[in-house]
C-alpha positions as CSV (number, residue, x, y, z in Angstrom):
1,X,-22.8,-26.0,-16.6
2,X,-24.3,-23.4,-19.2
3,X,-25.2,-21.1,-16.4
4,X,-21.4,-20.9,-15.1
5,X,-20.0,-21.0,-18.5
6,X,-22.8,-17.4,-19.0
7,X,-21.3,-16.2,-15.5
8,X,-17.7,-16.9,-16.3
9,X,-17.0,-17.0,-20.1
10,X,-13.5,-16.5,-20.4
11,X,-11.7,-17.5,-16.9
12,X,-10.1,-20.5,-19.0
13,X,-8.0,-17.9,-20.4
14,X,-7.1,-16.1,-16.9
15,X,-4.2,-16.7,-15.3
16,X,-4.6,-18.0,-11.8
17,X,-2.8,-15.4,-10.4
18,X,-5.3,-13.0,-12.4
19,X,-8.4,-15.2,-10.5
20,X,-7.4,-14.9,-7.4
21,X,-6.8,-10.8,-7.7
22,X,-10.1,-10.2,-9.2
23,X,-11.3,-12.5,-6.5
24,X,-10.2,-10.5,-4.1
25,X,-11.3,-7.4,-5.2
26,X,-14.7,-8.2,-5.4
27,X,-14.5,-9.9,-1.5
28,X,-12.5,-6.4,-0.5
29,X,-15.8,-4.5,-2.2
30,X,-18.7,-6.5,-1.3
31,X,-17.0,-6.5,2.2
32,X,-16.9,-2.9,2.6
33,X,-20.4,-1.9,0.9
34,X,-21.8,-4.4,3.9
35,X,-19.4,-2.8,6.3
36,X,-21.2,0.6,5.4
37,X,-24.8,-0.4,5.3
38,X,-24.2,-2.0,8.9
39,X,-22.7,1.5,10.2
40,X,-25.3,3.3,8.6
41,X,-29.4,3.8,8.3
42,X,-29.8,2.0,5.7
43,X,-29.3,-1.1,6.9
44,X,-33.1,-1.4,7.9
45,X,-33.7,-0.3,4.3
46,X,-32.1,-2.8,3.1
47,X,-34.0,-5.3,4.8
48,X,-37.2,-4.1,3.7
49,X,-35.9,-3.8,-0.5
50,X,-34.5,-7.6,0.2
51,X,-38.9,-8.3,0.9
52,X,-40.0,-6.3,-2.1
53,X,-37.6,-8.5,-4.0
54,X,-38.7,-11.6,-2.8
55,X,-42.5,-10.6,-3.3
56,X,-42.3,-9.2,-6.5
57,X,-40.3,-12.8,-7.4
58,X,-43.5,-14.0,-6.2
59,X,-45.8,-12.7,-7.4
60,X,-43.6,-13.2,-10.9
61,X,-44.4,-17.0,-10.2
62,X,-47.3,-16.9,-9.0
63,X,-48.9,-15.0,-11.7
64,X,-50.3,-12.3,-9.7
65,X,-50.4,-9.0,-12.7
66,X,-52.4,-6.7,-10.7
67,X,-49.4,-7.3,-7.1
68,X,-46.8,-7.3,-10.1
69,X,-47.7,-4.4,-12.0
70,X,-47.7,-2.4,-8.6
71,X,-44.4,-3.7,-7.9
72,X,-42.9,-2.3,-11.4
73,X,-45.0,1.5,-11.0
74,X,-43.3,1.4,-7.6
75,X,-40.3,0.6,-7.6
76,X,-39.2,4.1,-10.0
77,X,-40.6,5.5,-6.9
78,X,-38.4,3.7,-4.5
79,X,-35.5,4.6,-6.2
80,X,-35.9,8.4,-5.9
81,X,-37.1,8.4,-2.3
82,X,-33.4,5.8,-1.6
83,X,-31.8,8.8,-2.8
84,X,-33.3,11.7,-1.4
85,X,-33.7,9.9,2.4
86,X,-29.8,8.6,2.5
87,X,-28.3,11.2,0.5
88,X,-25.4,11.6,3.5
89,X,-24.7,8.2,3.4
90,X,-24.8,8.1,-0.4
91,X,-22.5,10.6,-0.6
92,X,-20.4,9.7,2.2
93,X,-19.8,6.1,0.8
94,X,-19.0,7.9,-2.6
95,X,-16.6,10.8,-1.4
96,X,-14.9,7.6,0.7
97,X,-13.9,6.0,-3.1
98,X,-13.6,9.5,-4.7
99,X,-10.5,9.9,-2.3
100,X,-9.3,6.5,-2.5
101,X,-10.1,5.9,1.1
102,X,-12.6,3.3,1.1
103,X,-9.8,0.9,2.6
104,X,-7.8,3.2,4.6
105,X,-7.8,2.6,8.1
106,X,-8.8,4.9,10.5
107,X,-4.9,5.9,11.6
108,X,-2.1,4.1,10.3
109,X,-1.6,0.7,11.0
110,X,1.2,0.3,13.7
111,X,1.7,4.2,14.4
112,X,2.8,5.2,17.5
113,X,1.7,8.4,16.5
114,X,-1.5,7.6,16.1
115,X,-1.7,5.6,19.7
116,X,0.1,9.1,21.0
117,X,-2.9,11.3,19.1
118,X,-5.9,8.9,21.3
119,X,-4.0,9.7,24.4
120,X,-3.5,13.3,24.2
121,X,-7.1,13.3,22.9
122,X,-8.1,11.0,26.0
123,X,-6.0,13.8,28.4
124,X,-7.5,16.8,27.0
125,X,-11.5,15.5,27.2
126,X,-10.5,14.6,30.9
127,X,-9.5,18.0,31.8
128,X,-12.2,19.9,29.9
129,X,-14.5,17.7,31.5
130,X,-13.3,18.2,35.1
131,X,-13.1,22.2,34.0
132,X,-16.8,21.5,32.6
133,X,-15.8,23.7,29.6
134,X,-17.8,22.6,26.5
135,X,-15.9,21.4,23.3
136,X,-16.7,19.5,20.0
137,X,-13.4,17.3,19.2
138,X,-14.0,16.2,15.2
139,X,-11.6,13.3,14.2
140,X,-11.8,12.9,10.5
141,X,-11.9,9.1,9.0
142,X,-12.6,8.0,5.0
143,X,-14.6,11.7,4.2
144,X,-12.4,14.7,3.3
145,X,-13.3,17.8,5.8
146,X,-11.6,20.7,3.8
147,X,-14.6,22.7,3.4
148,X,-15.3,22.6,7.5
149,X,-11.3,23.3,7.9
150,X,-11.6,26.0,5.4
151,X,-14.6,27.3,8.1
152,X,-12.2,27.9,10.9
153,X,-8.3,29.1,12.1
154,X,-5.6,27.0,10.7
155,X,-3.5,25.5,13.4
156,X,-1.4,22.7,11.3
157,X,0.4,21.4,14.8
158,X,1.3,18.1,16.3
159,X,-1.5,17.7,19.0
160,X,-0.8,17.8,22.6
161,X,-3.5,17.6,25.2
162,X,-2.3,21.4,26.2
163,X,-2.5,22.5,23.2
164,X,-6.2,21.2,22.4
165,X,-7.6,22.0,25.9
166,X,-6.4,25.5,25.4
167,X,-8.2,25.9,22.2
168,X,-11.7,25.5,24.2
169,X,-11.0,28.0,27.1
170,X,-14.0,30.9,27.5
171,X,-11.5,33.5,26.7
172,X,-10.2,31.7,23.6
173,X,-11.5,32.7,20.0
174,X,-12.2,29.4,19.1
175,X,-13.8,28.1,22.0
176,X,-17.6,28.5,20.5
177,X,-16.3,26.3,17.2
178,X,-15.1,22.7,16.9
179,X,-11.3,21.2,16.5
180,X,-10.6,18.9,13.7
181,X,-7.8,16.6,13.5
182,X,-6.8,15.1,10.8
183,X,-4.4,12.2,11.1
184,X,-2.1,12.9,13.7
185,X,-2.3,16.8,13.0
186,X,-4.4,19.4,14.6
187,X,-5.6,20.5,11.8
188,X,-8.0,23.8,12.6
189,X,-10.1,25.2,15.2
190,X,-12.9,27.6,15.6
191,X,-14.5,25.1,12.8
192,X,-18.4,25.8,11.3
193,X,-20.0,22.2,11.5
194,X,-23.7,21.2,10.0
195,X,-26.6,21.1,12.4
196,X,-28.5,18.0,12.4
197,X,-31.7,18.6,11.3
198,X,-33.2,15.4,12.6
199,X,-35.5,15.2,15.9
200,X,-33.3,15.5,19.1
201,X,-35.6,13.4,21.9
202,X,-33.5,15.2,25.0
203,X,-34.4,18.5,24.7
204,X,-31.8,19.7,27.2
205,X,-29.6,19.2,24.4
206,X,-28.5,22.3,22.7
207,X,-26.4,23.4,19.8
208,X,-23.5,21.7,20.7
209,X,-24.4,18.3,20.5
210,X,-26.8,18.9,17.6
211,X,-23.7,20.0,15.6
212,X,-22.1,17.0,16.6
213,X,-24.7,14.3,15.2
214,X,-25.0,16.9,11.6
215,X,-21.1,16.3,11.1
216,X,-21.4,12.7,11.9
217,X,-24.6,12.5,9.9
218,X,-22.6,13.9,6.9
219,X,-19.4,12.5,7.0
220,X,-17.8,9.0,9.0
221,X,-15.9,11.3,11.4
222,X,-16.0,10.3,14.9
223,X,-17.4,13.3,17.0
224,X,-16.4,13.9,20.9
225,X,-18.3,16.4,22.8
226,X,-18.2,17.6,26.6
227,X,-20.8,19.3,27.7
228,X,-20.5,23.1,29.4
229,X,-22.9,22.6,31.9
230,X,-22.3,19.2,33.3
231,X,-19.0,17.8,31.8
232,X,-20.5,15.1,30.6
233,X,-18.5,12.9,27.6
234,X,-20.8,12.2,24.5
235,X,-19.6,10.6,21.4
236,X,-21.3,10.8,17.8
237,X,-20.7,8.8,14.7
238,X,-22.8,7.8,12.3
239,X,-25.8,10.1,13.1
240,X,-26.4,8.2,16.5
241,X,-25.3,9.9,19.9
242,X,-24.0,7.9,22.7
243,X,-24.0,9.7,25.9
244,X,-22.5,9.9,29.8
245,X,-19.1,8.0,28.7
246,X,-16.5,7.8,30.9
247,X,-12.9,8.0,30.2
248,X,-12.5,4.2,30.3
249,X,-15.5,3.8,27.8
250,X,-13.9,6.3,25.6
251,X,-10.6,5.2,25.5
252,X,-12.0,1.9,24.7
253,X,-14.1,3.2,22.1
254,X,-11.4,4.6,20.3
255,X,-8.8,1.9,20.8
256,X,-11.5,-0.3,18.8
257,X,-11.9,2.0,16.2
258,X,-8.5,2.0,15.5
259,X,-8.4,-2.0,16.0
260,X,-11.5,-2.8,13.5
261,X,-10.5,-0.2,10.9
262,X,-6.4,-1.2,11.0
263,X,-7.7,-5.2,10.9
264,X,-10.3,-4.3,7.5
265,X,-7.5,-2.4,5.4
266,X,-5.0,-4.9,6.5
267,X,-6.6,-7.9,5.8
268,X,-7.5,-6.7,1.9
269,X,-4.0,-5.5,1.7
270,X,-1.9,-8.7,3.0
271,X,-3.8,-10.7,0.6
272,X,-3.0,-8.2,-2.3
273,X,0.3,-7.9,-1.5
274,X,0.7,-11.8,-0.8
275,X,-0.3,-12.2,-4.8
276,X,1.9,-10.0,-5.8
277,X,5.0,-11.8,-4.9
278,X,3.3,-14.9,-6.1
């Protein structure tokens, strides 16, 4: 009883209506933070900070100074390499509140606009495909891509599949960069995107796709690419590249996307929205 009454010292004098909103903040938070760690790296890291914990609580109880000592000199380390190894994702996750995006969804709920945006998207990847003319399609999510729109041509059009096949043609000047879209806007071309710096196993693969996995690695964008010399559809997000994908797979790939994220900001949301008429 002592111990809740130290956890909770003053919720006798909360409304219930207060409760149940700081209740569901916290859920919305903690749900989120384990939404990111299970899209990202660090998941595995996670794991392995969860064992230190539990053996340095061991060795707390077990007595063991020299094991615990250890423990203390290395965990300052720890901290510094976390930071330095998932800097992207650090920053990602931060950049994601800094815009107040940590639970938007990934197009608005209910659009047909956004439905309309996957299918012109899902046209134009079939014909560059079929054409084998390479392209890197850059759909931003939660992280704000100003500084790679900035890199290329400002377009600021409704998207057709025309319009974005066009932009990868040889004979295009934008053909050699990448085409972000932002919500259901086209929103540049001819973009500048970070090359991943991290060991490619397929060889054959060339800048292209290694720009591809750097802005995923960087950001929570969802990354298309066709390749030149085959055609073949690739997607990256979250560092990890997922080749050979065929319209159908695509289509379906994006069509959960826009499930999962519209069903996460929604469910936070209704429940807000339900306490506020209470």
């Amino acid at each position: 009883m002592v111990f809740l009454q130290s956890i909770l010292p003053s919720v006798s004098t909360y409304s219930w209506i207060a409760v149940a909103f700081d209740f569901c903040i916290v859920y919305a938070i903690i749900y989120r933070l384990l939404i990111w760690i299970n899209d990202t790296h660090i998941e595995s890291l996670v794991r392995g900070l969860l064992v230190i914990l539990v053996v340095y609580v061991s060795s707390q109880i077990l007595g063991l100074a020299t094991l615990n000592w250890l423990l203390e000199k290395f965990a300052t380390i720890l901290v510094v390499l976390v930071i330095v190894l998932f800097q992207p994702e650090i920053r990602r996750f931060l950049e994601r509140i800094g815009s107040g995006k940590l639970f938007s969804p990934f197009v608005v709920e209910g659009s047909a606009h956004g439905i309309s945006v996957i299918h012109h998207i899902l046209r134009a990847v079939q014909i560059l495909s079929k054409e084998k003319v390479g392209a890197i399609i850059v759909i931003e999510a939660g992280t704000n891509l100003s500084d790679y729109i900035r890199s290329g041509i400002a377009i600021n059009a409704t998207i057709t599949a025309e319009l974005l096949a066009s932009l990868f043609w040889s004979k295009s000047p934008t053909h050699d960069g990448a085409v972000i879209i932002r919500e259901t806007e086209l929103a540049a071309a001819g973009c500048l995107l970070p090359l991943s710096e991290s060991t490619i196993q397929d060889r054959r693969l060339g800048t292209r796709h290694r720009a591809a996995i750097g802005m995923s690695e960087v950001s929570d964008a969802v990354v298309i690419i066709v390749s030149e010399e085959t055609g073949t559809i690739s997607i990256a997000e979250n560092g990890n590249l997922t080749r050979y994908l065929t319209k159908e797979a695509l289509e379906a790939r994006l069509f959960s996307l826009y499930r999962e994220d519209t069903s996460d900001a929604s469910s936070f949301w209704n429940i807000a929205s339900w306490i506020g008429k209470k």
